[in-house]
C-alpha positions as CSV (number, residue, x, y, z in Angstrom):
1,X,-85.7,-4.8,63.6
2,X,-81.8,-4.7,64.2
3,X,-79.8,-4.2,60.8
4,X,-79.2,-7.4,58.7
5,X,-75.7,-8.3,59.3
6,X,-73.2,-11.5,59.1
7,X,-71.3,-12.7,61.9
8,X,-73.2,-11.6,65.5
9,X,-71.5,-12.1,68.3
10,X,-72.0,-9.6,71.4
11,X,-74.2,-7.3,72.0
12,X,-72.8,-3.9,73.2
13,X,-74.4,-0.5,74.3
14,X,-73.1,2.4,73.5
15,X,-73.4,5.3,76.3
16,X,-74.1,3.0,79.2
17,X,-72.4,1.3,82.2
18,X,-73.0,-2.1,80.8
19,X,-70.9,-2.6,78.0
20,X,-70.8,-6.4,77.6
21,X,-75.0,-5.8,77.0
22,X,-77.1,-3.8,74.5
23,X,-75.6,-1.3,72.5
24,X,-78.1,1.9,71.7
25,X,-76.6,4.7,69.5
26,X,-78.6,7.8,70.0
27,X,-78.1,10.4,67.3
28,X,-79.5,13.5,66.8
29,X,-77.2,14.8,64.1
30,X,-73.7,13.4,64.1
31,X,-73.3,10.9,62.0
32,X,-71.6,7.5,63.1
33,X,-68.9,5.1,62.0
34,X,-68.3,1.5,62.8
35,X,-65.5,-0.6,61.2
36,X,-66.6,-4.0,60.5
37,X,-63.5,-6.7,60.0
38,X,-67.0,-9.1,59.3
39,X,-67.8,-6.7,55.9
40,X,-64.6,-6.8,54.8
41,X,-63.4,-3.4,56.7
42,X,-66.0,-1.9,55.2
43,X,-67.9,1.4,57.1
44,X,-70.8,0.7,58.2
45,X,-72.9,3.8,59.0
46,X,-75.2,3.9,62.4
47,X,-77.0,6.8,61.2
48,X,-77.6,8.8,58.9
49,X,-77.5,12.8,58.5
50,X,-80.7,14.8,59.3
51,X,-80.1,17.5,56.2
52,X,-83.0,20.0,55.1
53,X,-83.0,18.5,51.9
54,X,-84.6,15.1,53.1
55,X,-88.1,14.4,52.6
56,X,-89.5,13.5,56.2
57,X,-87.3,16.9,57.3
58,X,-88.4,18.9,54.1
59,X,-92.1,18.2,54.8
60,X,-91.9,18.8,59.3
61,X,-89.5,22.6,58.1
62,X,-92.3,23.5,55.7
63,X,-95.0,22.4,57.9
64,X,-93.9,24.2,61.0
65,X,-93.8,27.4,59.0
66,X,-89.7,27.3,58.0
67,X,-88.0,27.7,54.6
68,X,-85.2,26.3,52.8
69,X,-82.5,28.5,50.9
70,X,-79.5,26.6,49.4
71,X,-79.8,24.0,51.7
72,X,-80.0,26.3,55.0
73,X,-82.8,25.8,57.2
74,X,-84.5,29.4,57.0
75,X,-81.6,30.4,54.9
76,X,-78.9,29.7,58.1
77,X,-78.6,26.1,59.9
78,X,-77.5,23.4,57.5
79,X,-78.6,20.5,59.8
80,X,-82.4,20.4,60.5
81,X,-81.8,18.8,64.2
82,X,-80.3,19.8,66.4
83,X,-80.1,20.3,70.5
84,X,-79.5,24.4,70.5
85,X,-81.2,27.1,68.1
86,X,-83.9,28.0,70.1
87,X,-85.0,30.8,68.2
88,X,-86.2,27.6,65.1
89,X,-88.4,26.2,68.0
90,X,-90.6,29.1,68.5
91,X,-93.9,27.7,67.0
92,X,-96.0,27.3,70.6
93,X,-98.5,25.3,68.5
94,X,-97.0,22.2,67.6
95,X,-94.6,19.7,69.9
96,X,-91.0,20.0,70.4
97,X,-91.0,16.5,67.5
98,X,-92.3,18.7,65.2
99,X,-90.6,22.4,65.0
100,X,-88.7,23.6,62.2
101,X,-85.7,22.4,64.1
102,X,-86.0,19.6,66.7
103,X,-83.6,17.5,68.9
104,X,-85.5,14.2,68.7
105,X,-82.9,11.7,68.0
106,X,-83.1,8.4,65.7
107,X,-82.5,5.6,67.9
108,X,-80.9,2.3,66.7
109,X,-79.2,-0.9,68.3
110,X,-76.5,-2.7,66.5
111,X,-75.2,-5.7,67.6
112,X,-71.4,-5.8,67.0
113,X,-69.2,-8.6,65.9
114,X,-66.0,-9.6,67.8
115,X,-64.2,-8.3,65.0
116,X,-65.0,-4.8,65.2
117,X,-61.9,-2.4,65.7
118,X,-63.5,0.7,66.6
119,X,-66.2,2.9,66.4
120,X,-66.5,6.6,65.3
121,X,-69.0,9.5,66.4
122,X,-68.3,12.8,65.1
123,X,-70.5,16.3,63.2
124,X,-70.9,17.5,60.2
125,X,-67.4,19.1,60.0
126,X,-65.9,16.0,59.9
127,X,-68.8,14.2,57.4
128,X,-68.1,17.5,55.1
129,X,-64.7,16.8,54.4
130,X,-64.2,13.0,54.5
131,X,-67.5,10.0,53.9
132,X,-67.6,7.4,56.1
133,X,-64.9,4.8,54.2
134,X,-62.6,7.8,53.7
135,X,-62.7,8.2,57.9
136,X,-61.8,4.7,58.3
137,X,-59.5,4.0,56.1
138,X,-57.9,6.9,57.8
139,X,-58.1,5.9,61.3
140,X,-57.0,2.3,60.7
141,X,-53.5,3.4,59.1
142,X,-53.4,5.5,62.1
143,X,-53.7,2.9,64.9
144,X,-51.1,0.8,62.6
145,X,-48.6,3.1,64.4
146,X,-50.1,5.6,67.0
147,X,-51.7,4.4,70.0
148,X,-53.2,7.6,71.6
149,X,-56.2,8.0,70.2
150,X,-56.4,11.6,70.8
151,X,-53.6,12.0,68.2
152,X,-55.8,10.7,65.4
153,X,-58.3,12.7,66.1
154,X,-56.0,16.2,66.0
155,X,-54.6,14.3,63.0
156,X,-57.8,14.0,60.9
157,X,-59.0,17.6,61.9
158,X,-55.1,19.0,60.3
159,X,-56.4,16.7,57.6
160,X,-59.8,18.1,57.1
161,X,-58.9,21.7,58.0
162,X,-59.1,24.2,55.1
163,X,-55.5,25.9,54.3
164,X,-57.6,29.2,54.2
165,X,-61.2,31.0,54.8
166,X,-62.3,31.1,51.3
167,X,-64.4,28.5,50.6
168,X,-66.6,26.4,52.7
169,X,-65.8,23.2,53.2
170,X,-62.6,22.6,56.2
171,X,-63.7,26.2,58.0
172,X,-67.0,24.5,60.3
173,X,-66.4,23.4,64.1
174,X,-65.3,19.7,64.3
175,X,-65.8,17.1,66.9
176,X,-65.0,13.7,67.2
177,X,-65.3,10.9,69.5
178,X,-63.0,7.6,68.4
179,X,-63.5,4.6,70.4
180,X,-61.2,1.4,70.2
181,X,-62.5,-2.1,70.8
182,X,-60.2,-3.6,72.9
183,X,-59.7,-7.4,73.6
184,X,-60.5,-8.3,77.3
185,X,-57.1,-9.3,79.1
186,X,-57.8,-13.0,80.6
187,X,-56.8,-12.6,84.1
188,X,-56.1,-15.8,86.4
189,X,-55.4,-19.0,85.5
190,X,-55.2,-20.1,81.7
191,X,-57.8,-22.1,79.9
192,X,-54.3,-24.1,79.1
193,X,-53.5,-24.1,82.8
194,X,-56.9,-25.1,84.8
195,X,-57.1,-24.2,88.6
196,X,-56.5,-27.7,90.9
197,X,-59.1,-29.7,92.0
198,X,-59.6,-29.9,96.0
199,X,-58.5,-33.0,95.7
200,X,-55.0,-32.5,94.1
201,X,-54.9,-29.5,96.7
202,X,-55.3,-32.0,99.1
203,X,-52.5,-34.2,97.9
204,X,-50.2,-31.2,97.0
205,X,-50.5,-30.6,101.2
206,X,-50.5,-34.1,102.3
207,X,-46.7,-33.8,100.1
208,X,-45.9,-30.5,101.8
209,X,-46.4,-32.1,105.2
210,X,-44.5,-35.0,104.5
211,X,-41.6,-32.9,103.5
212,X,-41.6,-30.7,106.4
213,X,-41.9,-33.6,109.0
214,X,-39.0,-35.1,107.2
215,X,-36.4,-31.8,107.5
216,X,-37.6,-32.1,111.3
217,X,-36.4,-35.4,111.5
């Protein structure tokens, strides 16, 4: 079932060639933003993170013969899915859904409202430093003033990165992805402005003719 929301509009599918159809987010660790206008600019979170310390990833780690030290799968990776880290997929006796680490996503479809602003996919180095509202709140007083969207994302990594090596959090790789909704630009005549029928065509030429026989006379 799609996620209970107020206010659907469009449908829209993320990663695909279609946009005006289905939107699909699939995740594997990042965790994703939306802005809803509809729920009040709240955040509304797409996914959520895959962490050692939940239960369904707790129970696959321990079953696939992995540990858990201080939140570190096998005392190193602190996200228990992932694409790389071959060397946690090693058990040849179970399926790639069920190593210590695997990359099977969570898949979810959202449908958006026309409201929507934008909509923001980015890792753990991000999620670390900043939740979801925090993010948000962020980029929407950016795009008050700064167009690129590129900037904002250089501006909340200077914002999330650590003044030094010392301690943990602000020191990890980041990556984000920030797209804006944008409002399609009507092209053509105006709904205000309707296209003439054939028939005032017809009489806008008839006039035209007249005209021109006229200056030949």
């Amino acid at each position: 079932m799609l996620p209970q929301r107020e206010c659907f509009q469009n449908q829209l599918v993320w990663i695909s060639s279609e946009l005006e159809k289905d939107s699909t987010v699939v995740n594997t660790n990042p965790r994703v933003s939306l802005l809803m206008e509809c729920h009040k600019l709240m955040a509304y979170d797409m996914s959520k993170d895959h962490k050692p310390d939940l239960e369904i990833e707790r129970e696959r780690i321990l079953n696939a013969g992995g540990f858990i030290v201080v939140g570190r799968v096998n005392g190193t990776l602190n996200l228990s899915r992932a694409i790389g880290d071959a060397e946690l997929k090693q058990n040849k006796k179970l399926p790639a859904e069920q190593q210590i680490v695997t990359s099977n996503p969570d898949i979810r479809t959202v449908e958006l409202c026309d409201d929507d602003e934008f909509f923001v996919l980015a890792c753990d180095g991000i999620w670390d430093c900043m939740s979801s509202q925090q993010l948000v709140d962020y980029v929407r007083e950016q795009l008050n003033t700064e167009t690129k969207l590129s900037v904002i994302c250089g501006r909340v990594f200077h914002s999330c990165l650590a003044p030094n090596t010392n301690g943990g959090e602000g020191c990890d790789n980041m990556t984000m992805i920030l797209v804006q909704f944008k409002k399609p630009i009507e092209s053509g005549p105006s709904a205000e402005q309707p296209p003439p029928s054939s028939h005032q065509a017809m009489k806008e030429l008839n006039s035209c003719d007249c005209k021109d026989e006229a200056q030949k006379e």
